[in-house]
C-alpha positions in Angstrom: 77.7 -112.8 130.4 75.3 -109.9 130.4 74.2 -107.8 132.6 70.6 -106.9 131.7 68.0 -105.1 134.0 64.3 -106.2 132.3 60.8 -104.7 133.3 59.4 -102.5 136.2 59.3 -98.4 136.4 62.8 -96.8 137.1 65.5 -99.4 137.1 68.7 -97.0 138.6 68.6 -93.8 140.5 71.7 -91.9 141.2 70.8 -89.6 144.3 73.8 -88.1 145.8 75.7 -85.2 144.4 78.6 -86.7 145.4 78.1 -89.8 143.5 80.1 -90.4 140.3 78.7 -93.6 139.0 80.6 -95.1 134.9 78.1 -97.7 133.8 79.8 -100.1 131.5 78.3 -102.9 129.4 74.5 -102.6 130.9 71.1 -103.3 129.0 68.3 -101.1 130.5 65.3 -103.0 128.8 61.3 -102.5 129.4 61.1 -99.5 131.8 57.9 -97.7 132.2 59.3 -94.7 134.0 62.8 -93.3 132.5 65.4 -95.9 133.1 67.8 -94.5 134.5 67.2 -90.9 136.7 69.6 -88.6 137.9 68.5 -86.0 140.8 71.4 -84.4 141.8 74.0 -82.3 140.4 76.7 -85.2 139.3 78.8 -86.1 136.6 78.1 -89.7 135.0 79.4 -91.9 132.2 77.5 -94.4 130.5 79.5 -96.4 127.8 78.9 -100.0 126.2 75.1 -99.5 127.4 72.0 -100.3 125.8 68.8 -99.1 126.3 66.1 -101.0 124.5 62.3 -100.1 124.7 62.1 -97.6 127.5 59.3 -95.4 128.1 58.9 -92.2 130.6 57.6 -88.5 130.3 60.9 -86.8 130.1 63.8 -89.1 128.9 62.8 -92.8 128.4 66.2 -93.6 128.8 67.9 -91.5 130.6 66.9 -88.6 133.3 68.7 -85.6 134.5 68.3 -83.5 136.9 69.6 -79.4 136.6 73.3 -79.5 136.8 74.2 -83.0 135.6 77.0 -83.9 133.6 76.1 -87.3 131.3 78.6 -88.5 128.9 77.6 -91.3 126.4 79.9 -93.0 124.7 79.9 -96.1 122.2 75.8 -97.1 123.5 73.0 -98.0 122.0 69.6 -96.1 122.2 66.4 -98.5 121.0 62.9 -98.3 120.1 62.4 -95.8 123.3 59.2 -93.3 123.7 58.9 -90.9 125.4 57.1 -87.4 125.3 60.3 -85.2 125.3 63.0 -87.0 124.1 65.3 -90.8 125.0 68.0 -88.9 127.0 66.4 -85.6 128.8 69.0 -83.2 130.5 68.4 -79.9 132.8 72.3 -80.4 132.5 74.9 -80.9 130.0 75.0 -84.3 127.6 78.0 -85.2 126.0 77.2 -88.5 123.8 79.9 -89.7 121.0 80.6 -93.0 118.9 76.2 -94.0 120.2 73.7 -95.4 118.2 70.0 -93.8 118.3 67.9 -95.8 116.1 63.8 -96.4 116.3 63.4 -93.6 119.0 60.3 -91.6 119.4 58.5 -88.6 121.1 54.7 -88.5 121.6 54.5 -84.9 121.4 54.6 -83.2 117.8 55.1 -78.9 118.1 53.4 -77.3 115.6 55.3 -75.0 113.6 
């Protein structure tokens, strides 16, 4: 089956430092306020994830806070806006063998 989270603002917050959270084989779909948000210092692993058609101010998709750790691996990033960036990290972001396809930001630097 799958496991698909549909609609509404954020859809997962990881709050505890101490929290070490692998998501595996999710679909974040249709969030109006970054999907998924990290506020603590943490490492986290998403892999076999999707996230289709997102929206928020600072990472559609994904949201970290300073000092997170995010590694990606083997997802799928989809048709998310946002006006700086699908995955936004005050940390480090690690993302291999993932798919970013359709994304876009609403705020255009002038150079």
């Amino acid at each position: 089956g799958e496991c698909v989270i549909e609609g509404g603002k954020t859809q997962l917050k990881i709050l505890s430092a101490s929290a070490s959270v692998s998501i595996h084989g999710f679909t974040f779909k249709e969030a109006t306020k970054s999907a998924v948000i990290v506020t603590a210092p943490s490492e986290q692993s998403f892999c076999y994830t999707t996230f289709d058609s997102n929206d928020g101010a600072r990472g559609s998709a994904i949201r970290g806070a300073k000092g997170t750790e995010l590694f990606i691996s083997q997802s799928s990033f989809v048709r998310n806006g946002a006006k700086l960036g699908t995955v936004f990290s005050e940390g480090k972001v690690e993302a291999v063998d993932s798919a970013f396809e359709d994304n876009f930001s609403t705020i255009v630097s002038e150079f």
